[in-house]
LORO-273571 format. One record per atom (N, C-alpha, C): x, y, z; residue in one letter. Coordinates in steps of 0.05 Angstrom, whole numbers, padded with zeros to 5 digits, always signed. Example, Ala and Ser with C-alpha at 12.3 -4.5 7.8 and 13.67 -1.06 7.14 Angstrom:
2
+00264-00114+00156A;+00246-00090+00156A;+00264-00066+00156A;+00257-00045+00142S;+00273-00021+00143S;+00258+00001+00157S;
END
This chain:
174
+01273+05572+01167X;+01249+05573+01151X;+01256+05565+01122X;+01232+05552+01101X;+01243+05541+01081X;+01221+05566+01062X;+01258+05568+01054X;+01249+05595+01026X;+01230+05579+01001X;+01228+05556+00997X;+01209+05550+00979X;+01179+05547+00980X;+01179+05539+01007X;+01152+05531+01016X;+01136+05564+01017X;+01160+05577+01028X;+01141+05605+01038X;+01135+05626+01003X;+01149+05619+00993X;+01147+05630+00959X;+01126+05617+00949X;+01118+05591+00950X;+01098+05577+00936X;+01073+05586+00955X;+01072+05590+00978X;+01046+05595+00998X;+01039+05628+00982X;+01060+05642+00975X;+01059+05671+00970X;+01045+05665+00942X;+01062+05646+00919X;+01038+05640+00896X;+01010+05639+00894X;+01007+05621+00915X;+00978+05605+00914X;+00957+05636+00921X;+00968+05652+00946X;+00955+05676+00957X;+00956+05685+00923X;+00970+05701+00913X;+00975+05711+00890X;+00955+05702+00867X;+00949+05678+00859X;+00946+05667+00850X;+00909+05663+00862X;+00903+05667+00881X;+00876+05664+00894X;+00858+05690+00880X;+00885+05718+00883X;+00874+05732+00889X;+00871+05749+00856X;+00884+05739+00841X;+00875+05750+00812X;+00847+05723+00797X;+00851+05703+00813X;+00820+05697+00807X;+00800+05699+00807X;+00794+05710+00845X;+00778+05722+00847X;+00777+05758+00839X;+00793+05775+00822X;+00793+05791+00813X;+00776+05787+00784X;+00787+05765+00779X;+00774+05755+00747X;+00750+05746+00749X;+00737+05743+00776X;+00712+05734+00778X;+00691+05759+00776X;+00698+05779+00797X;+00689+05796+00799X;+00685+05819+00774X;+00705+05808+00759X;+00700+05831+00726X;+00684+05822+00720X;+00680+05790+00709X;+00666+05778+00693X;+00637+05773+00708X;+00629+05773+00729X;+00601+05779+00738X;+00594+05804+00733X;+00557+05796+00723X;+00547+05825+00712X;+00537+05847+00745X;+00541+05869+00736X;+00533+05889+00751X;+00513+05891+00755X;+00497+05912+00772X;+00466+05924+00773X;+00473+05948+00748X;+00453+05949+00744X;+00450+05970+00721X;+00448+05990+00737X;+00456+06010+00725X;+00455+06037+00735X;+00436+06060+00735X;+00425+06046+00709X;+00394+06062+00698X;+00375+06056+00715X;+00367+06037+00733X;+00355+06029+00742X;+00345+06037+00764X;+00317+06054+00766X;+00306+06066+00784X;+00285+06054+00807X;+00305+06060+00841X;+00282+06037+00858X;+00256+06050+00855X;+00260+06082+00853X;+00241+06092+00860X;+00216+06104+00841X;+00193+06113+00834X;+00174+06121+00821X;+00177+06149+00829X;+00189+06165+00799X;+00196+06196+00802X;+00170+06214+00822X;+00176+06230+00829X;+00155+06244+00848X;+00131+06258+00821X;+00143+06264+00806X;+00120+06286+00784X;+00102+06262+00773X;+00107+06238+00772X;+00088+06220+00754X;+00073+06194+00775X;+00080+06200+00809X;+00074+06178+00831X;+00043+06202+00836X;+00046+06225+00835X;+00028+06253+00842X;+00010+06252+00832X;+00012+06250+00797X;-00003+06255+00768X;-00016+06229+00773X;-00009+06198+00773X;-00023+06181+00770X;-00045+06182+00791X;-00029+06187+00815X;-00043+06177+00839X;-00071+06204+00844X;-00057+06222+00825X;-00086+06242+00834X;-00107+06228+00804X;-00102+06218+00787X;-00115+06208+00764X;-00134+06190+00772X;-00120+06169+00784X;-00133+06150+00793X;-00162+06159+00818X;-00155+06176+00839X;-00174+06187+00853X;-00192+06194+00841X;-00187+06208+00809X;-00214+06224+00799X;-00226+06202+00793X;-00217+06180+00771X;-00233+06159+00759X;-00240+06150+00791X;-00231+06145+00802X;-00249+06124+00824X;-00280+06137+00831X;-00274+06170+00833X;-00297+06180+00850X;-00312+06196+00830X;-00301+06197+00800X;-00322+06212+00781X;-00342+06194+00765X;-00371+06195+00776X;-00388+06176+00764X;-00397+06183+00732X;-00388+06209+00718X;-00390+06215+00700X;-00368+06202+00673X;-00349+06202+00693X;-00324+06183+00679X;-00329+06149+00674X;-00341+06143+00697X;-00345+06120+00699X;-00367+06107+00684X;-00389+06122+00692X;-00414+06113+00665X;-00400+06123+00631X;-00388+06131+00631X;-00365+06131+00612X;-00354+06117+00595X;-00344+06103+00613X;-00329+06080+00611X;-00338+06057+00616X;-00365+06048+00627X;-00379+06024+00626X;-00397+06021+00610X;-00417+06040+00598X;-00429+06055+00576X;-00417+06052+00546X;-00393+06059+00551X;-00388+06063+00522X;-00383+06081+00509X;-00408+06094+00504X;-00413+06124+00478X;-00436+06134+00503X;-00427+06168+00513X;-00456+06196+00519X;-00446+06211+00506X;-00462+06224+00516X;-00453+06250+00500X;-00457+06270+00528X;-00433+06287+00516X;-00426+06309+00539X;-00441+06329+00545X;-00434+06349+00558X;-00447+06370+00566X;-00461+06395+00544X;-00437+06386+00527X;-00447+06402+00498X;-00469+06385+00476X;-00478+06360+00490X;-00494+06338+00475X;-00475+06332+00449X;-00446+06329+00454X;-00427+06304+00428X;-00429+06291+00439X;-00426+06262+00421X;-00423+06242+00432X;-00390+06230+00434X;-00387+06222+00457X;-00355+06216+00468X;-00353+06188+00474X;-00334+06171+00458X;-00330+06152+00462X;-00314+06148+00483X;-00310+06115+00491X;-00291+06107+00520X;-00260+06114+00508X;-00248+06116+00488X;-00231+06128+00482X;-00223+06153+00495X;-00242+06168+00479X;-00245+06198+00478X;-00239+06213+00506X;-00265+06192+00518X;-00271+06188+00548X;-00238+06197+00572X;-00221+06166+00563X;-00202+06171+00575X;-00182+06190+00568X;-00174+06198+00545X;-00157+06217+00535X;-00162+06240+00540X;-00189+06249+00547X;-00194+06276+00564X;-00193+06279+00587X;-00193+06259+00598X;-00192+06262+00629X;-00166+06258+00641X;-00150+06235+00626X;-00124+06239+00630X;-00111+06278+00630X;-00117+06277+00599X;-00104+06301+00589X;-00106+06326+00612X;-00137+06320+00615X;-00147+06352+00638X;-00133+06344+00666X;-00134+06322+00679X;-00118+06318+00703X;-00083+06322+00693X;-00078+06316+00682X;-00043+06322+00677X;-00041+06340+00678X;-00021+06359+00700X;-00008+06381+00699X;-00003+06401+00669X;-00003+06415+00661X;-00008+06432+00636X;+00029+06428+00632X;+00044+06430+00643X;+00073+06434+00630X;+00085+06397+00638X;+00064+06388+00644X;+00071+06359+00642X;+00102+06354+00621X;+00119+06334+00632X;+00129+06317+00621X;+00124+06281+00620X;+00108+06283+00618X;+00103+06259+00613X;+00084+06255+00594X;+00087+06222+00581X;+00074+06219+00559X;+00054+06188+00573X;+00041+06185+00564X;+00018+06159+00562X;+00002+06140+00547X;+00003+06114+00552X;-00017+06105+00533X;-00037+06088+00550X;-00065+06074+00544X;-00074+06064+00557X;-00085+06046+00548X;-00099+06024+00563X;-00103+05996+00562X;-00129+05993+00580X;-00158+05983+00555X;-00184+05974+00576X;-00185+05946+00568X;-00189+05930+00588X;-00188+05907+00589X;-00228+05898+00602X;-00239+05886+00577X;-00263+05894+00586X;-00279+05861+00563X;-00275+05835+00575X;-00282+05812+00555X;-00247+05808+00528X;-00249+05836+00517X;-00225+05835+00503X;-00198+05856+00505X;-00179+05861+00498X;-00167+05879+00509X;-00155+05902+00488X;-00165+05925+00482X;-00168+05946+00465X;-00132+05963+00482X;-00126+05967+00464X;-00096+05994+00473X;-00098+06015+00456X;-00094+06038+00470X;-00098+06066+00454X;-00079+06088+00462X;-00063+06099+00440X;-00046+06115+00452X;-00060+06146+00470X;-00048+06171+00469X;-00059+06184+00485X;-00073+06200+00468X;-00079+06207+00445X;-00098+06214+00431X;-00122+06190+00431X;-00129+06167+00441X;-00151+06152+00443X;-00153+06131+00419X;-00125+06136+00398X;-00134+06127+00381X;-00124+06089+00379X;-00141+06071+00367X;-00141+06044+00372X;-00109+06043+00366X;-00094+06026+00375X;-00073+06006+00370X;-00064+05991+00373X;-00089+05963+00379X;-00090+05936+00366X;-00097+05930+00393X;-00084+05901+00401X;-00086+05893+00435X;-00065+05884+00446X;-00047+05895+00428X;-00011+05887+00458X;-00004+05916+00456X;-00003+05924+00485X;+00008+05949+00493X;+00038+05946+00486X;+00055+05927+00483X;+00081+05924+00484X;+00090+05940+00453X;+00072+05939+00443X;+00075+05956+00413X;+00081+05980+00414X;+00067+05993+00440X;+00068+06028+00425X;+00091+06033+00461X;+00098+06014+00475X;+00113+06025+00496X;+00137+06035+00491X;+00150+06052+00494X;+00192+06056+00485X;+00199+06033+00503X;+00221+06037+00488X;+00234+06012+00510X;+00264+06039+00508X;+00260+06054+00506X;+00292+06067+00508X;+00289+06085+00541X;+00266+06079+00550X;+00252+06091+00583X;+00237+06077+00594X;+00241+06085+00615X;+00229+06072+00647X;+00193+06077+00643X;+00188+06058+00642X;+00146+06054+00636X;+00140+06049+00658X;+00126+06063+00679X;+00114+06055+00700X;+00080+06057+00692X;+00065+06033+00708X;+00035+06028+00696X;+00015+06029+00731X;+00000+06047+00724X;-00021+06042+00746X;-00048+06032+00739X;-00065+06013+00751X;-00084+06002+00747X;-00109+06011+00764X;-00128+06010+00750X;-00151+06010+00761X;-00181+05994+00756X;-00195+05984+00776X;-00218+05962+00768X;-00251+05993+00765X;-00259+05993+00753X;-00275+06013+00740X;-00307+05993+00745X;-00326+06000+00763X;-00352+05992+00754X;-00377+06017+00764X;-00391+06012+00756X;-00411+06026+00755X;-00435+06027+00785X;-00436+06044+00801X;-00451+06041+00820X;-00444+06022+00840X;-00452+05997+00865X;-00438+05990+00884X;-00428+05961+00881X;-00396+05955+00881X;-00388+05929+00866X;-00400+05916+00888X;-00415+05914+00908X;-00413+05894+00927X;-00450+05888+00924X;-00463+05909+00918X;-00485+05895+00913X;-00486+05881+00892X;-00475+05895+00858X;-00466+05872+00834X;-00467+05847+00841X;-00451+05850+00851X;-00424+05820+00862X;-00448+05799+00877X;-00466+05810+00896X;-00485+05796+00907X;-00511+05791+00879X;-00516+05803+00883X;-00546+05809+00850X;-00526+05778+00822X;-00506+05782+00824X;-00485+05762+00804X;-00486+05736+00813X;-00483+05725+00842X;-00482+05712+00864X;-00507+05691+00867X;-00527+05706+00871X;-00552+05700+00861X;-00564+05681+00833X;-00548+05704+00821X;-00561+05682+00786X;-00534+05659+00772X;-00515+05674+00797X;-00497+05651+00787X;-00475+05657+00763X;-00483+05682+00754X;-00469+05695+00730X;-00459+05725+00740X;-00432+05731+00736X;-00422+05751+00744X;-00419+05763+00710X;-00427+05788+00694X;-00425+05791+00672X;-00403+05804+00666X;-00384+05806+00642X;-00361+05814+00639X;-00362+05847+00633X;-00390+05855+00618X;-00392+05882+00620X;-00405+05896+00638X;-00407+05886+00667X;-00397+05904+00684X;-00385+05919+00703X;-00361+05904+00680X;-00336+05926+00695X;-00315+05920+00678X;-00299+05934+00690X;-00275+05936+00666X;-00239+05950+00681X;-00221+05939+00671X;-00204+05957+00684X;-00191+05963+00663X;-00185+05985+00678X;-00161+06004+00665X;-00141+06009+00675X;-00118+06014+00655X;-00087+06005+00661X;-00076+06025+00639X;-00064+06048+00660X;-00043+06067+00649X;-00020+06067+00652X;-00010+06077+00621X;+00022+06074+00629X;+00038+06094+00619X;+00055+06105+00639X;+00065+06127+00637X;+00096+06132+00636X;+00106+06155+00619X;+00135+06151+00610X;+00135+06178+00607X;+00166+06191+00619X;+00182+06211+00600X;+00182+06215+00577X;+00174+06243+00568X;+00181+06241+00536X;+00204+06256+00533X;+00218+06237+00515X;+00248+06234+00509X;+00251+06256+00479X;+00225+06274+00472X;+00234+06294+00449X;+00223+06316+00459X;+00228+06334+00482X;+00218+06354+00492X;+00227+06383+00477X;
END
């Protein structure tokens, strides 16, 4: 057997195998922060949120409306609107924080006190946490007769309906 040939075959192996070592450092990883899943306390909170707005017509003329006034005769804006109903559906020892987004002709963002802040949600989101967003299409009485009665004249109108788009995060100063 030839001692050179079998030394240089042993290089090349050698030599294969700290490259592909060097490959494998220098390719980026999966992040580790990175969650497949939607925590159970905020998949619960949204998903029971969303059920009330779908099936509370009081919410909803609400929020297609504009400005009523409540049971105490104040008048409650679509702000107001959502920030209470969020607030009262969220668990009382909640950890989680929110802001929301009506998209309705133009697109208004309001943190969870209701109050305006501007029209890019990307402003008031952290970026130092995981933002998960649930959506919802909001109209008033039956979208399928609308949709026909719209069909008809040929004009589908932009205020009547509207969606809404929550987004929900850990708060990181408990």
């Amino acid at each position: 057997m030839n001692k050179k040939g079998f030394i240089r075959i042993i290089e090349a192996v050698i030599a294969v195998v700290i490259v592909l070592a060097a490959i494998l450092m220098v390719l980026p990883s999966e992040d580790e922060n990175v969650q497949a899943e939607i925590p159970y306390e905020l998949e619960t909170s949204a998903k029971a949120i969303l059920e009330k707005i779908q099936t509370d017509d009081k919410f909803r003329t609400c929020m297609i409306v504009g400005d009523i006034k409540d049971d105490s005769g104040i008048d409650v804006t679509r702000p107001a609107c959502v920030a209470d109903f969020v607030e009262k559906t969220l668990p009382y020892s909640s950890s989680l924080d929110y802001a929301f987004k009506v998209e309705r002709g133009t697109v208004d963002v309001y943190d969870r006190k209701g109050v305006h802040q501007g029209n890019s949600i990307e402003e008031i989101l952290p970026t130092s946490t995981n933002v998960y967003t649930k959506s919802v299409f909001i109209t008033v009485g039956d979208p399928a007769a609308q949709f026909e009665t719209a069909k008809s004249d040929d004009t589908l109108r932009s205020d009547d309906f509207l969606t809404l788009s929550l987004y929900f995060w850990f708060k990181t100063d408990l």
